[in-house]
C-alpha positions in Angstrom: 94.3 81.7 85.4 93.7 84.1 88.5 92.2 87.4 87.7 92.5 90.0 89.7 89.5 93.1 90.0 88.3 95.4 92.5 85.2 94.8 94.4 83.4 98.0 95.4 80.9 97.8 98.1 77.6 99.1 99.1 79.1 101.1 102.1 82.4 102.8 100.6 85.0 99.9 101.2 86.8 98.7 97.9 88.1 94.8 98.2 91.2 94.0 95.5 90.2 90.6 95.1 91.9 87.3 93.1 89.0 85.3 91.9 89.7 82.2 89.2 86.9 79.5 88.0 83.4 79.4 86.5 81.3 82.6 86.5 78.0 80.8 88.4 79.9 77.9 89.6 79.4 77.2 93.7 81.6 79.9 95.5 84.3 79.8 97.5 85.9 82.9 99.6 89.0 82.5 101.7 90.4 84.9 103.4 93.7 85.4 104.3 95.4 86.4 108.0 98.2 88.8 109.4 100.8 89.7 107.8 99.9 88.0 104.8 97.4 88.8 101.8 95.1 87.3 99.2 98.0 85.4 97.4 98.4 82.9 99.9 95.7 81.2 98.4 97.1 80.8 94.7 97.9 77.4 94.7 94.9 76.1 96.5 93.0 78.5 94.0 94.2 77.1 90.8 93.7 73.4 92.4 89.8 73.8 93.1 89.0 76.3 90.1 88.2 73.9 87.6 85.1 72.7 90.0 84.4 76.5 92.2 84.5 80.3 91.6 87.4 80.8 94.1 87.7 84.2 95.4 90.3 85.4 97.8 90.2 89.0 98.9 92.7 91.4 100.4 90.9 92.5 103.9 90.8 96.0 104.2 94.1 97.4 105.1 96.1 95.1 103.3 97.5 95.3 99.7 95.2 97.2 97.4 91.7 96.9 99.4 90.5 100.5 101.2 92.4 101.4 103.9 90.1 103.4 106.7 92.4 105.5 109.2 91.0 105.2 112.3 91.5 102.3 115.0 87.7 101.8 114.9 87.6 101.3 111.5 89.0 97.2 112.3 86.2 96.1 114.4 85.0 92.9 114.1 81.4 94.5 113.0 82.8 96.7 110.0 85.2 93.2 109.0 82.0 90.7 108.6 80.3 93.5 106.9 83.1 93.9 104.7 82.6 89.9 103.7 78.4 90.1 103.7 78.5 92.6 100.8 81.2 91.0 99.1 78.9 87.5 98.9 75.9 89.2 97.9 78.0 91.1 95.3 79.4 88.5 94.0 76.4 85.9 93.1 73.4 84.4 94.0 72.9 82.2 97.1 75.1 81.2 99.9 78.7 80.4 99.6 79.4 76.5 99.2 82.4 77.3 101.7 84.2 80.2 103.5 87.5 79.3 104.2 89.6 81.3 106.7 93.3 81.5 108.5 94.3 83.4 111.3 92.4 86.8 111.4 90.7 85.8 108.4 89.0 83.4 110.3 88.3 85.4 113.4 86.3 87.6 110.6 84.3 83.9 109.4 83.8 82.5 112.9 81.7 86.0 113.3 79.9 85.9 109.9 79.2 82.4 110.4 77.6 83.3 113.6 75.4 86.2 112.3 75.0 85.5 109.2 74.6 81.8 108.8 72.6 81.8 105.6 75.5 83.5 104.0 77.2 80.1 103.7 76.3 76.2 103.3 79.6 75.3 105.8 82.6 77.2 107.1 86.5 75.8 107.1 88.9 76.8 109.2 92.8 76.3 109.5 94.6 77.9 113.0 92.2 80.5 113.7 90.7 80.1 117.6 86.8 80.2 117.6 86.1 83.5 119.6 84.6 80.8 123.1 87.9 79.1 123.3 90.5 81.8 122.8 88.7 84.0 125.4 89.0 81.0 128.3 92.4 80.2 127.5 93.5 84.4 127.4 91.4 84.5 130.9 92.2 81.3 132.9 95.6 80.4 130.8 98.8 82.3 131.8 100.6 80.2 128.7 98.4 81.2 126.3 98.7 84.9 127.5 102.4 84.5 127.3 101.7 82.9 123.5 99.9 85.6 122.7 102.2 88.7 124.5 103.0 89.5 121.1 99.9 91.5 120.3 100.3 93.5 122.6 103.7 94.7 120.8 101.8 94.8 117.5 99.3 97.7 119.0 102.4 100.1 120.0 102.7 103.6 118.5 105.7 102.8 117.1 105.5 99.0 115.9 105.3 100.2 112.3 108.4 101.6 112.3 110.2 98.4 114.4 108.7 95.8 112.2 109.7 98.0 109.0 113.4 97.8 110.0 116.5 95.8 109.0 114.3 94.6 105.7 110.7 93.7 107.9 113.5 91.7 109.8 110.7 91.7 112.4 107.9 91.0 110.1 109.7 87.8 108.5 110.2 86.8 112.1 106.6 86.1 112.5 107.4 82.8 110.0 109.8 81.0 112.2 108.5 81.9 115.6 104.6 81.0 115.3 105.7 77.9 113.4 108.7 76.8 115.9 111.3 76.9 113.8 112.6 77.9 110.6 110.4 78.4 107.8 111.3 76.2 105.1 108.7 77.5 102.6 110.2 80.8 102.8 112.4 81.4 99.9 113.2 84.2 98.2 110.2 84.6 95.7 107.9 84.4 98.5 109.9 87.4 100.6 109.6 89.7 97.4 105.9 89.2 97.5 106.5 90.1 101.2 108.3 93.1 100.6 105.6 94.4 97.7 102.9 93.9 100.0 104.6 95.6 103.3 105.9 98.2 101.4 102.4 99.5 100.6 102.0 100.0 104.3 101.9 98.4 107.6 99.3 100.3 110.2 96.0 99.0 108.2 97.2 94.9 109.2 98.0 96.6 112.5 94.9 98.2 113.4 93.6 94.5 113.1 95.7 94.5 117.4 94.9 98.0 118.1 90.7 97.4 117.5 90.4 94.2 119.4 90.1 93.7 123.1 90.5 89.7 122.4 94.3 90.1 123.7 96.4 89.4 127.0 95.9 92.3 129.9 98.6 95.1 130.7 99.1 97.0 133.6 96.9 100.0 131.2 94.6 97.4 129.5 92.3 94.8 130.9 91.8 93.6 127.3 90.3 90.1 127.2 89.7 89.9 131.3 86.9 92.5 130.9 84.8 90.6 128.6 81.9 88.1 128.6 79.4 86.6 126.3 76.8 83.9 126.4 77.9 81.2 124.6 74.6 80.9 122.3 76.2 84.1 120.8 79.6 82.2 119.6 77.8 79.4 118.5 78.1 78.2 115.0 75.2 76.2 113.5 76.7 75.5 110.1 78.9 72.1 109.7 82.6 73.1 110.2 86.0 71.7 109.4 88.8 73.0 111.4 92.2 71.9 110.1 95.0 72.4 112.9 98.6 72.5 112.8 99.5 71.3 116.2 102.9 72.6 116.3 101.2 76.3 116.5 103.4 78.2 119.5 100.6 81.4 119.4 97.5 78.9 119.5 98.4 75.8 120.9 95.9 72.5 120.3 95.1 73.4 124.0 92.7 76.1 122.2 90.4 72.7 120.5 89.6 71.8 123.6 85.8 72.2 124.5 85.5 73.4 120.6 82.4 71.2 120.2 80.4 73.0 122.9 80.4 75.8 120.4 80.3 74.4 117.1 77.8 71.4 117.6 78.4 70.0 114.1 82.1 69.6 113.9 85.1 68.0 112.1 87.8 68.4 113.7 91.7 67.7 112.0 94.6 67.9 113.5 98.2 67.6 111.7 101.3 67.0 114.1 103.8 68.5 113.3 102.3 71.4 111.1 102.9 74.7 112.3 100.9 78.0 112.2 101.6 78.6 108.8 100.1 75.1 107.4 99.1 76.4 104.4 102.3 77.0 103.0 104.0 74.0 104.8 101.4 71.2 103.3 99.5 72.8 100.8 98.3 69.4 99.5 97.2 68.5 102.8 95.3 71.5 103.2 93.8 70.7 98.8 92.9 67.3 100.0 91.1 68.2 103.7 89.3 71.0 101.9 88.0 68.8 99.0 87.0 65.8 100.8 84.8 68.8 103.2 83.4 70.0 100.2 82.2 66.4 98.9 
């Protein structure tokens, strides 16, 4: 059974959170991506809670969790912080796993960079480690074109376009990051959709507007202005990154070179799986994550 509570932390920031398993059991916390929430990770959840405390929270400005204004607010230093103080609030030690999709995993590429003893190994499914997406944005012009899209995510009025002809733009998201139709995408799962939009849109949003890690405009440099040493992306923790290789926003060309940042490093990739993997093979995904866990 999936509970789910409220996690308030230290610094003002409330997480709604869906936890199942043991009370003192070895943790798990996944976090979900754009324009999704916490329940993505039901099934997965109820697989793994017999063995884990599994908890999956909403990031802030999504479903329930706090929802903070301004554009600053979404930095990538307030989202790790966010996921420190729910660890330490929520048992002893370091997590036996964080697992992460799409922004969810730009926050855990981060935390397991500055906070490694947080967490005994990190998974992660379609979410570019912050080296990699960088290059291919810089020296890339497909990957800019792949990823034009957030730029139309940090307009003024993008709310109000993606809100339209019932999320008809949101729901688009589905079939165009996976290449196709969504299959998995029936009619229960578009009511959950519409409950969880309908609570509001500019928090998930303000994920775009915050972060420079997107193509230039004619206004913007965006991702051509920045640098970092690469000791600063590494990850030291064992990692498992599960890819759907039929991803048109993040194309496998985003792997390449991945082990100059992550030094210990499984690496799967599934042909054929789009973007939204979890949802298309969620067995796959159960079985990957168990046998990383063993």
């Amino acid at each position: 059974m999936i509970d789910c509570i409220d996690v308030a932390l230290p610094h003002g920031i409330t997480l709604s959170c869906r936890v199942a398993g043991p009370v003192g059991a070895p943790r798990l916390v996944l976090l979900h991506g754009f324009p999704e929430a916490a329940f993505i990770w039901d099934e997965l959840i109820q697989g793994l809670a017999g063995q884990f405390r599994c908890i999956a929270p909403n990031l802030r400005g999504f479903e329930r969790s706090s929802r903070p204004r301004e554009v600053e607010a979404y930095r990538a230093k307030h989202l790790v912080q966010d996921i420190a103080a729910l660890i330490a609030a929520t048992g002893d030690g370091p997590l036996a796993a964080l697992v992460a999709h799409d922004w969810g995993g730009a926050v855990a590429w981060n935390l397991a960079v500055q906070r490694p003893a947080m967490l005994d190994q990190l998974v992660i499914i379609n979410s570019p480690h912050p080296g990699t997406f960088l290059r291919e944005l810089q020296l890339n012009p497909a990957q800019r074109e792949a990823s034009a899209y957030m730029n139309r995510l940090c307009r003024p009025e993008a709310e109000t376009q993606l809100a339209a002809d019932d999320y008809a733009g949101l729901f688009a998201f589905f079939g165009d990051l996976a290449g196709g139709q969504a299959a998995w995408l029936d009619e229960a799962w578009r009511a959950r959709y519409r409950e969880l939009w309908a609570q509001g849109l500019s928090g998930m949003l303000n994920y775009y507007r915050a972060s420079p890690m997107r193509p230039p405009t004619a206004d913007d440099p965006a991702a051509m202005a920045l640098s970092f040493a690469p000791e600063f992306v590494t990850v030291h923790k064992p990692t498992t990154v599960i890819w759907g290789e039929a991803d048109r926003a993040l194309p496998p060309a985003m792997l390449n070179g991945l082990e100059a940042f992550v030094p210990s490093l499984k690496l799967h990739r599934v042909p054929g799986a789009g973007h939204w993997i979890i949802h298309e093979q969620p067995a796959q995904i159960e079985s990957l994550l168990r046998q990383a866990l063993r």
